[in-house]
Structures are given as C-alpha cells and as structure tokens.
C-alpha positions in Angstrom: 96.0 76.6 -54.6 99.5 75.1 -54.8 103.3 76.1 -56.0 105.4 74.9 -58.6 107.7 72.8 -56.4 104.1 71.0 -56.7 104.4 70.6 -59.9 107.6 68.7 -60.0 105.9 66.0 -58.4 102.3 65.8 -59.6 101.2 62.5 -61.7 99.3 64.5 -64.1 99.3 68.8 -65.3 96.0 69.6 -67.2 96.5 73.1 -69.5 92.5 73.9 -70.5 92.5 76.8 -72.5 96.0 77.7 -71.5 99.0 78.2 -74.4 102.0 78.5 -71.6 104.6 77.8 -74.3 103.4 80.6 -76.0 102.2 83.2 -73.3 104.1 82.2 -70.2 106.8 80.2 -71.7 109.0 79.9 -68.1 106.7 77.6 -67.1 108.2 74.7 -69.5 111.2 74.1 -67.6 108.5 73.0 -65.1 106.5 70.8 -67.1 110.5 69.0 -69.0 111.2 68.1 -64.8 107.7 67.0 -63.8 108.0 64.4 -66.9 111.5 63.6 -66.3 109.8 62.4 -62.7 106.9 60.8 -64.4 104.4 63.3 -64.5 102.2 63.3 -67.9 100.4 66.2 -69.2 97.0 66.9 -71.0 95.4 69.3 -72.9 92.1 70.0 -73.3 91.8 73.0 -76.1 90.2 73.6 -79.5 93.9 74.4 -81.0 96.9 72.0 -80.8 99.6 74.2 -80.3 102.9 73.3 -81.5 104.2 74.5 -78.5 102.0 72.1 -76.1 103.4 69.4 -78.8 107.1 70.0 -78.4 109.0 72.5 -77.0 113.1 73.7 -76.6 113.8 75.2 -73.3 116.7 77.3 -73.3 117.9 76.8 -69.8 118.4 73.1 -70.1 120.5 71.8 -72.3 119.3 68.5 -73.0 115.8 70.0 -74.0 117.5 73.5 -76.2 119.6 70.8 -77.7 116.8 67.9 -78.7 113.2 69.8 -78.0 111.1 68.0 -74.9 107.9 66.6 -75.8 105.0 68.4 -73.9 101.6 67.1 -74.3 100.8 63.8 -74.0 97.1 63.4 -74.2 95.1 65.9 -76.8 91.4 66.9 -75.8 89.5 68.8 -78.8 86.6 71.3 -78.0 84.8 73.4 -79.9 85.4 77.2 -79.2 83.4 78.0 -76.2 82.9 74.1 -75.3 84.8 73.7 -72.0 82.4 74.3 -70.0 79.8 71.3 -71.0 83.4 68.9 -71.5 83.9 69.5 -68.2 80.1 68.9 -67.0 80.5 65.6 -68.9 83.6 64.8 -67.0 82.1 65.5 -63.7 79.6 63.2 -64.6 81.7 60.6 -65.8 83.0 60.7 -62.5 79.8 60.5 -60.5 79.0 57.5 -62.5 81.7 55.7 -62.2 82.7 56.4 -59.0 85.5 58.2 -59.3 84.4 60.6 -56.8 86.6 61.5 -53.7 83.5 61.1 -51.1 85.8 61.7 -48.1 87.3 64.7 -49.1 83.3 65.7 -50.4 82.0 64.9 -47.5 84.2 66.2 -45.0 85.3 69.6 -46.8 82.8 70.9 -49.1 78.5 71.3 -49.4 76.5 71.3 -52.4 78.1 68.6 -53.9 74.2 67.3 -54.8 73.2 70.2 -56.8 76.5 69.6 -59.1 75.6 66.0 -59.0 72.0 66.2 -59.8 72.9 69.2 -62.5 75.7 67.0 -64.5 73.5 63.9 -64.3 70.4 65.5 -65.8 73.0 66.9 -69.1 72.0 64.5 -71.6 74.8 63.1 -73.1 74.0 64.3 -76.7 73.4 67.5 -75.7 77.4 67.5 -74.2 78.6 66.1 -77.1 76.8 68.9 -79.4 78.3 72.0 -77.2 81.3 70.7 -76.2 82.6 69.2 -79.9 83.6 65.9 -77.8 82.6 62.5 -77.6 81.2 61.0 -74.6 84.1 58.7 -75.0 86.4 61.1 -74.8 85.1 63.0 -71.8 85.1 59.6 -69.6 88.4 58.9 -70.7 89.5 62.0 -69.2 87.8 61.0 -65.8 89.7 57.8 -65.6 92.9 60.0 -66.6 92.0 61.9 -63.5 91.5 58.6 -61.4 94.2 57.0 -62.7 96.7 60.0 -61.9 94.9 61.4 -58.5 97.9 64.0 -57.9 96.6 66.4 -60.6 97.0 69.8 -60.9 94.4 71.8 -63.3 95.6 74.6 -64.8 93.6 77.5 -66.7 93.8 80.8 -68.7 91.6 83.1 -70.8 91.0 80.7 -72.8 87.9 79.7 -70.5 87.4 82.9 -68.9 87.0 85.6 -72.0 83.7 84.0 -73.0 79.7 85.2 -72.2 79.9 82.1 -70.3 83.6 82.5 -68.5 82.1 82.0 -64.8 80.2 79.0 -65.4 82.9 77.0 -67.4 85.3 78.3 -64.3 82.6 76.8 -61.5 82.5 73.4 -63.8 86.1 73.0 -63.8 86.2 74.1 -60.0 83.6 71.0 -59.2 85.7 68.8 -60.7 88.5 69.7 -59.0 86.5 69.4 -56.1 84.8 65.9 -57.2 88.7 64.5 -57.3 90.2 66.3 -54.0 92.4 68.4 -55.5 92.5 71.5 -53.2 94.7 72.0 -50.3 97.1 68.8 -51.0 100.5 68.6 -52.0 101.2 67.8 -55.6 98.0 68.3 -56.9 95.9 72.0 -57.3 94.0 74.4 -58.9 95.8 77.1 -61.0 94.1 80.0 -62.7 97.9 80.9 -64.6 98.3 84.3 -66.1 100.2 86.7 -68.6 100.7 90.0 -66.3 102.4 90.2 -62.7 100.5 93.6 -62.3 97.1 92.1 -62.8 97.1 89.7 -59.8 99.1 91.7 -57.4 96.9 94.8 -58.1 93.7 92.9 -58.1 95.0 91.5 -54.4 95.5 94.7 -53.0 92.4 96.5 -54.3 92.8 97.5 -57.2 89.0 96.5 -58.0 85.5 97.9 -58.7 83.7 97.0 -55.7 85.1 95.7 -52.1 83.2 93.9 -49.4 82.4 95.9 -46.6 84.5 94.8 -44.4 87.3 95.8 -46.3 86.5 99.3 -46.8 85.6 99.9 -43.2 89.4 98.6 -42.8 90.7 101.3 -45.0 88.5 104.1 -43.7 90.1 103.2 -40.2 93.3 103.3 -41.2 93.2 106.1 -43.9 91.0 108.3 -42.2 88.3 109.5 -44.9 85.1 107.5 -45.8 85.8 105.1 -48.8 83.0 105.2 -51.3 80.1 102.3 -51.0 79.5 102.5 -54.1 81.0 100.3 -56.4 83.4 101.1 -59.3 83.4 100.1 -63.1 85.4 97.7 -65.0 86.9 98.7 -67.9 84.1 97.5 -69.9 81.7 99.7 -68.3 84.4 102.3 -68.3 84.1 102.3 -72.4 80.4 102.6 -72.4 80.0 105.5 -70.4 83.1 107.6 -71.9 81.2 106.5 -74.8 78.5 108.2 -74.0 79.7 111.6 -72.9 79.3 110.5 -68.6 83.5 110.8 -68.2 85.3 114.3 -68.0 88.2 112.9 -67.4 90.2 109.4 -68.2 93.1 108.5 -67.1 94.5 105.3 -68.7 97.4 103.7 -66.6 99.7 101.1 -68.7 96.7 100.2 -70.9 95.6 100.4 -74.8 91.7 99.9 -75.4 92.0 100.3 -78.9 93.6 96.9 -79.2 92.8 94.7 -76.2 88.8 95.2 -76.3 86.6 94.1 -78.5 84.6 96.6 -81.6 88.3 99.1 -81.9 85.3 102.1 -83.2 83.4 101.6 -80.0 86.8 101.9 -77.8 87.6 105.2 -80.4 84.6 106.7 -79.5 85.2 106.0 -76.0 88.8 107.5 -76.2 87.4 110.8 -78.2 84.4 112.2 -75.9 86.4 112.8 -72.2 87.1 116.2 -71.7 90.7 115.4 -70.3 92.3 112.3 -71.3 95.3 111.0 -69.8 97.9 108.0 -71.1 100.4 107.5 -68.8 102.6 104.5 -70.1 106.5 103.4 -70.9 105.8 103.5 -74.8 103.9 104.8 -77.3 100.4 103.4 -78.4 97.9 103.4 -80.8 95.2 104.8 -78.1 97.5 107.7 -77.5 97.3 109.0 -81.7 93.1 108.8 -80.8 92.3 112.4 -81.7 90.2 113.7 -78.8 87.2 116.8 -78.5 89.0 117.7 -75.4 92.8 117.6 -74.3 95.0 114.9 -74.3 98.2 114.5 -72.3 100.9 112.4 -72.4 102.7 111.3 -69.5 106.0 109.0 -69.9 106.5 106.5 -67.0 109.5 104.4 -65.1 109.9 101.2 -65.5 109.5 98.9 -62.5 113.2 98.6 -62.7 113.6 102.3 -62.9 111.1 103.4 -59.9 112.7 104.6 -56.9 112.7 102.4 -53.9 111.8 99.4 -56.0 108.6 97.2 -56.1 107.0 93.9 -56.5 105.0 91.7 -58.5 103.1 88.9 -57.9 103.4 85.4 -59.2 101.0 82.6 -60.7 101.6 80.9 -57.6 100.9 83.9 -55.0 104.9 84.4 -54.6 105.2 88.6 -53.8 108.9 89.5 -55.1 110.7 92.3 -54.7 112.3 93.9 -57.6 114.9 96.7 -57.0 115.5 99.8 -58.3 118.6 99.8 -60.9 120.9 102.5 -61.1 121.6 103.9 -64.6 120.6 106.5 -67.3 117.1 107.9 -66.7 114.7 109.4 -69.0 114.3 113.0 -67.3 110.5 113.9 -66.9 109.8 110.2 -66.5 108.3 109.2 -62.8 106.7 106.8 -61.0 102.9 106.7 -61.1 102.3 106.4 -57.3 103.9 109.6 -57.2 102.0 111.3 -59.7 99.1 110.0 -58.7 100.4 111.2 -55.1 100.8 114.8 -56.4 97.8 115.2 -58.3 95.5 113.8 -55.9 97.0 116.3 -53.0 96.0 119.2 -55.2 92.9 117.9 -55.7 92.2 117.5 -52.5 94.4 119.7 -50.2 93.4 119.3 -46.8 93.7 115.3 -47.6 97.1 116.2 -48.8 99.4 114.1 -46.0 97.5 111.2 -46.1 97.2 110.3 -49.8 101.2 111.3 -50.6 103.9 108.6 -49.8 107.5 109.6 -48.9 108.8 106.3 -50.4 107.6 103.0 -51.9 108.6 101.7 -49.2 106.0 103.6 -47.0 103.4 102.1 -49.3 104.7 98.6 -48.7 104.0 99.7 -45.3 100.8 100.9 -45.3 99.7 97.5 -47.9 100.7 95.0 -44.9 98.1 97.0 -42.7 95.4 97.6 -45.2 95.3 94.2 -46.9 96.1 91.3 -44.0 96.6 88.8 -46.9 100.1 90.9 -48.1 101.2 91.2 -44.2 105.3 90.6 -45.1 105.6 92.5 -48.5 106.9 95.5 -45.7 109.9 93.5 -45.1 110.8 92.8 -49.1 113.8 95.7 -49.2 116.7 93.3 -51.6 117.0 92.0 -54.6 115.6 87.8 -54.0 113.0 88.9 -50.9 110.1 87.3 -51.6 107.2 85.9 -49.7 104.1 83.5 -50.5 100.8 84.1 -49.1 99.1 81.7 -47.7 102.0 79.6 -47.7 102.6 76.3 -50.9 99.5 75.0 -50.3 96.4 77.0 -49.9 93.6 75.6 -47.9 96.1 72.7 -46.4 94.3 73.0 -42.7 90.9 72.3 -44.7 89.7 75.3 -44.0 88.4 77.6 -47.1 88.4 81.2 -47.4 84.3 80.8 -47.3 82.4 81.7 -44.2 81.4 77.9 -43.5 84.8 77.3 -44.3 83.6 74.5 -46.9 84.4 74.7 -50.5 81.7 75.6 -52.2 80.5 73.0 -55.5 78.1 74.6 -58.1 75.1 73.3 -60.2 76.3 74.0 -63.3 74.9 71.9 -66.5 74.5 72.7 -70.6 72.2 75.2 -72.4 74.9 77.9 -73.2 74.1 81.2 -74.2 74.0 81.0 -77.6 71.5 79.4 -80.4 72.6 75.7 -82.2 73.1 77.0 -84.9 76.1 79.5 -84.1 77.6 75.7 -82.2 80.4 74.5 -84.7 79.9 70.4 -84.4 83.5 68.7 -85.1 83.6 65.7 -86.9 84.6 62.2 -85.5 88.0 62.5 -86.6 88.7 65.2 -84.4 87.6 63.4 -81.3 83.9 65.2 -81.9 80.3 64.8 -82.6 79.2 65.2 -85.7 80.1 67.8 -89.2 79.4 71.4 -89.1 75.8 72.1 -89.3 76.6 74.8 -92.0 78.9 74.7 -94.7 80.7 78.1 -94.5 79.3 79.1 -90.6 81.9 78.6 -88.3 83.1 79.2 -84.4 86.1 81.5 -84.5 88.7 82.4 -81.4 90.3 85.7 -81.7 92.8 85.6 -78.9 95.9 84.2 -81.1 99.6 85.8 -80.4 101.6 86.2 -77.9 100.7 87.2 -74.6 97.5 89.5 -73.5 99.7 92.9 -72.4 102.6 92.4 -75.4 103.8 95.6 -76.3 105.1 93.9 -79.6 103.1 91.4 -81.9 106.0 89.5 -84.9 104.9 89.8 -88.3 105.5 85.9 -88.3 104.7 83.7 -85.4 107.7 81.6 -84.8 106.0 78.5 -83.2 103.7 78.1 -85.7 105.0 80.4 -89.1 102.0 82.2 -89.4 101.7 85.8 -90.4 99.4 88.1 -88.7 96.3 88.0 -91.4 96.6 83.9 -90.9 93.1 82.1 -90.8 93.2 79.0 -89.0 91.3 75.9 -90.3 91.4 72.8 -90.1 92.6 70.6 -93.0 89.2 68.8 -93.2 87.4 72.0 -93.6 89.6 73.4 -96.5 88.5 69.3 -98.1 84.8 70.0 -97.2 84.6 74.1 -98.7 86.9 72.9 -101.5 89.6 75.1 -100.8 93.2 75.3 -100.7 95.4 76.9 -98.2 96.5 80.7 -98.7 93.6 81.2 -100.4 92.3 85.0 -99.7 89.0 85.1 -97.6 86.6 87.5 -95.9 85.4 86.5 -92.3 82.3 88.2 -91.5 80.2 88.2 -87.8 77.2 90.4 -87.2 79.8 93.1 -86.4 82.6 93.4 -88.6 84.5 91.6 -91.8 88.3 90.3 -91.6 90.3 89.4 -94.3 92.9 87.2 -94.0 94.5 83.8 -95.7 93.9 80.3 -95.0 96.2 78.5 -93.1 96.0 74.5 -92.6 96.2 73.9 -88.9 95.9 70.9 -86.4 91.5 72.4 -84.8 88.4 71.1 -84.5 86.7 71.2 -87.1 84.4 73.9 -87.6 85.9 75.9 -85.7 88.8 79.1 -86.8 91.3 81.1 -84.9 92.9 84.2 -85.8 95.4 86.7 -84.2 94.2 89.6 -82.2 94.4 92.6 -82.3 93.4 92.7 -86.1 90.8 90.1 -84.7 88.6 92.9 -82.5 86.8 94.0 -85.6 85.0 91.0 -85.6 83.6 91.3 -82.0 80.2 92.8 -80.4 81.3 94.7 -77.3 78.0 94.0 -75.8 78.8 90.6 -75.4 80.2 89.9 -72.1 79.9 87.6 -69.2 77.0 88.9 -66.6 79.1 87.9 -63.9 82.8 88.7 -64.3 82.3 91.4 -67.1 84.5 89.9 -69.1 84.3 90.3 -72.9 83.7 87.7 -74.7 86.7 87.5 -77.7 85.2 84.6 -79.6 82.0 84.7 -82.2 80.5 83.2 -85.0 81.8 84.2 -88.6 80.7 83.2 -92.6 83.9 82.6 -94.8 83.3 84.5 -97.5 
C-alpha cells in the first residue's frame, strides 16, 4: 500500500518471514537510509539471518566499506507460528489500548469479530503454536505504538504454508488495528522475488476472474471468455498426473524443483501427450522422459524481445525495459508471438484478433482491458515508468472493497496440524517451553537464494553453508548429544534427506534446509484451501 520513498521515512520496517538480503537484496540500500534517518527495523522469523544481522551494500560506500547493521529487534517463531504471534499481538493491542479507534471506526467493519476472536486465544495456547512468549508478543505491540509510522513487510515465508491465508488476514488486522493503510510512511507490503509474477497476476494471468472482468474482455476481444475457472499449477500437477492433460505447455517454469514430492511432478511431466518447455535455459523438467512428444522451444530474453516490455515492481511501479540491439540466438522468439502464431492456427477464423503486430499493440490493448494498467500504453523509452494507484494506495480512504471499508478478519489459534507435529522453543530462544520430542522436529525447506533462481552456489555465501546443510540450533545439537557436521537422515511421512548438521542462530526445535534437494521431504497434498499454495514446511525425525 505504499512506495519506498515511504520507506526512507518510516519509524519502524517489520520483515516477517521475509530474507530481503538474501532474496531481494536491492532493497538494503533502503533499509542503510531509513536508519541513517532514524528508522529501526524488526524481524519476526524462525531463522536469524546473517543477512537481517548485518549487511554490505555495494552502492554505498560507507556500508561496502564497514557492513550496515540491519535488524535491530529479533522475534523467534516456530516454523509455521506467525500466524498465532500475530493473533497475540493483535491482542496485545486491544488490551492495552493500542488500538487506532479513529482510523477503525471511520475506515474499516468487523473490527469485533477480530477483537472478540484474539481475545478468546488463550494465552498458552499462543505461546504453544507460535514458539513465543506472551512477553515477547506485547513487546512487539508497544514496538508498534511506540513507532506508529510502520511499515509491515512479508514474503513466502508466511504464505507457502496450509495455513498461508489466515496468517496473511492476522497480519492484515493488525495492520489495520494500528492504521497503517493509506498513510504516508507507513504500509503494508506483500515483497517478492519475480517481476513476472505480480505484473502477470495484475493483468490476468489467473485461474478464475470476476465477472465483471471477463464481460470486459469479451467486449473488447470479441469471443465469449470461459466462466469457468482455470487451475493453479497445483491442480495442473494432479490432473496431468492423472492422464486429464493432452497437452502442457510450461512457460519459464521447472516443476521438478519448485513443487513439493519431485516423483509426483515426474509423473505429472511424463503422461501429456504433447509437452512443451518454452524457456531461456535448460532444466531439469526438460530431461523428464515423456510417453508422448516433447518439444523444446528456446526463448528471448526480456532484453532481447522486440519492441521491449515491462515488469512490475514490489511497490506497483510498471517499467519499461527496452529492447537491446546485439547478437541474437537465431530460432529464439518472443513467447507472445508464438503463442500468437499457434493460437491463430488453432483457431483460424479467430486469427486477427488473438495475433499482435507489436508489443506495443499489446500494451495497447492491456490499458483497455485491465483499467488498473491504464498508462503502461505510453511506456515506449528506456526510464518510462508509471505507478498504479499512485505512492499511497487507499490515501482517499476509500478501499478497493464494495463498501469501500477495509475489511478485519476473525482469525484466532487451532492450526491445522496436531501438538505433537508443534516444535515448542525453549526460553532461551524467546519461546515456550522444550521440544515435546527428542528427535521430532519442525523443518522449513525454502533455504537459498531466491524462489525463480536459475542457479543455486554450492556454498551459500552469507551463511557458508553447503547445499546438504541441516540447520539446528546449538541447544538442540547439546540436547540430542551431537556435534555439528555430523551425518543425518531427515525423514517426514513422505520422503528421507540426508544432509549434515550445521550449528545455526533458530528456534529451537525447529530445522531448515535448502530447497530444491528439500522437496523430497514434502506431501503435495498439503496445501492451503484457500490460496492453493503448497505448503514447503513439515515435520521430520533426525535419524
């Protein structure tokens, strides 16, 4: 809901489940000149990240000469815990009135049924799921109220869980609870890894539309545009799985290593009777051996793709990139022209209204299909850019709801899961109480650099680990009797890993390792009802 030139001047940045040194590291030269004017920064997380601790940002000098220092207030959860710390924090807030009543009352509804829902958590029962004391989650409140120009800021880190939706409504209450919304210097900020994702997603690029939408689209294209919705690329999985896909076409993507149970994304991969990769590099998806045919077609670059294009930012900024003249791989094209020429030979007759001359035609035609882009048509340079809904979203107080209001949810505890499979940090960690059993542990399999890297380094530079590392914690390896490097076998109901120990600032009782050799450990079936996203985290034996 806000830019970064809010950033330089907020009083507090929150990063929950967010590793931006690591995954969007651009953002530090941010967070160095929001401290430099007084800002801190917190971090809520099961993992302290050396990055978050300290980090060197090449484009100032001062801080690639001497490091800055990042974080400073540290948070510990347990894997999967966000969502009841931040149920405690919204009731630490209603009880000690640190509630923004104007801005409740005057912007938003349903502010009771959050209320009532947080109050009736007992207080043990947020401490058990969210590896946190009470203490700790009212001292975040008061950070909140101390510092009311705060800007919250998440990643996958809450989202790719069974329970991704609900942690996201928590954290949007409290955002709510303090007033953050639709003012300058403080916001809401879901941050990601990939350009394409939001930008596609904005445009369309979904598996179901409202209505409204698609009886925009079938005025201005002409054709009916299916009611029905589509399938995310879970669902995709499952039914080329089982045998209902003849043909797949994969765009820029590698199931094999970026969804969870790799066999169950093989067999996916093997049953279509055309499959198609269409990509910039080679992947392991690509080498799947299929019963049908697979084809392989080689892609531009945005930088190489005729008439240029644009990507959208964290912070809803569309920016043109142009086209750069040079050496071109010869059978290499753009996909919207592919898609262009297959489509029209599919479908003949339909032929002059699914082609584009030029990208920017499809600019063009974006501005009058999807109101929210209106301007990307007149991005032609290198610099153009433009910002929907302008630095601060919502700034008239006025909500893209149909009341208008922002919307609070009851959200409370009782996650998915049994207490057994909670890993309970001990007290020197900021948590609850020890492990409830002695080799059963959470583990997070979402380690290494960003979600779409092409690349993963055989030794993590921010923290030296190689890519079999085991993260635990230095209390665990006292409590097992164990030393680090020591050779172990994860196993889940789904899979084994074997990797080595490595000694590492986490909760207790809880373990991370790097993904993709993490997958194997994963249950593909487990996936948030709402969002269908996987969940990437589960509940291992060291063995």
């Amino acid at each position: 809901t806000c830019s970064y030139a809010d950033w330089l001047h907020a009083d507090l940045i929150v990063f929950l489940g967010s590793n931006v040194a690591n995954n969007q590291p651009v953002v530090t030269k941010y967070l160095h000149h929001a401290k430099a004017n007084g800002a801190q920064i917190a971090v809520v997380n099961t993992f302290r990240e050396p990055g978050l601790e300290r980090y060197w940002v090449p484009s100032i000098a001062s801080s690639a000469l001497n490091g800055t220092t990042i974080a400073d207030h540290w948070f510990h959860v347990t894997t999967g815990g966000d969502r009841a710390f931040l149920v405690g924090v919204l009731r630490a807030l209603v009880e000690t009135e640190g509630v923004d009543e104007a801005f409740v009352r005057e912007r938003t509804i349903g502010f009771e049924a959050a209320r009532d829902a947080a109050l009736a958590a007992d207080w043990s029962a947020l401490e058990r799921e969210s590896g946190a004391t009470r203490e700790r989650m009212q001292a975040f409140a008061q950070l909140l109220v101390r510092r009311p120009n705060a800007i919250l800021v998440w990643s996958m880190g809450l989202t790719q869980h069974a329970h991704g939706v609900q942690t996201i409504k928590a954290l949007v209450n409290v955002g709510l609870a303090r007033g953050l919304p639709g003012r300058l210097n403080r916001g809401l900020v879901p941050i990601r890894g990939h350009s394409g994702v939001q930008g596609g997603a904005e445009v369309g690029c979904v598996p179901a539309v409202e209505a409204t939408t698609a009886a925009r689209w079938a005025g201005l294209w002409r054709f009916p545009v299916p009611a029905g919705g589509g399938w995310t690329a879970v669902e995709m999985i499952e039914h080329a799985a089982r045998g209902d896909v003849d043909a797949f076409w994969i765009v820029g993507g590698n199931f094999l290593e970026t969804l969870p149970d790799p066999e169950a994304s093989r067999r996916a991969l093997r049953r279509p009777r055309l499959r198609i990769h269409h990509d910039i590099v080679l992947s392991s998806s690509m080498l799947v051996d299929g019963d049908g045919d697979v084809v392989l077609l080689p892609a531009t670059t945005r930088y190489e793709s005729e008439g240029g294009g644009t990507e959208t930012s964290t912070e809803r900024r569309i920016i043109y990139s142009p086209e750069i003249p040079g050496r071109r791989i010869g059978s290499a094209r753009p996909e919207w022209r592919v898609f262009g020429d297959v489509m029209a030979r599919v479908k003949p007759e339909r032929a002059a209204q699914i082609r584009f001359e030029s990208a920017t035609a499809i600019r063009e035609e974006i501005a009058r299909a999807v109101p929210l882009y209106k301007g990307i048509e007149r991005l032609h340079a290198k610099g153009d850019q433009t910002q929907w809904g302008g630095r601060t979203l919502y700034a008239d107080g006025q909500f893209a709801t149909p009341d208008g209001k922002a919307h609070f949810s009851g959200v409370g505890t009782a996650l998915a899961r049994p207490d057994a499979e909670i890993a309970r940090p001990s007290d020197a960690a900021g948590g609850a109480s020890s492990a409830p059993m002695p080799r059963v542990f959470r583990v997070s399999t979402r380690r290494g650099r960003q979600f779409n890297s092409m690349i993963q380094r055989v030794v993590d530079p921010l923290t030296g680990a190689a890519r079999d590392a085991v993260f635990i914690s230095d209390e665990d390896l006292r409590r097992l009797q164990l030393r680090e490097g020591t050779r172990v076998l994860l196993r889940s109901a789904f899979g084994v890993l074997r990797g080595r120990l490595k000694a590492a600032s986490i909760t207790p009782g809880n373990l991370e390792v790097h993904w993709p050799e993490g997958n194997v450990l994963l249950s593909a079936a487990a996936i948030d009802p709402d969002s269908m996203e996987p969940d990437y985290n589960t509940t291992v034996t060291i063995e």
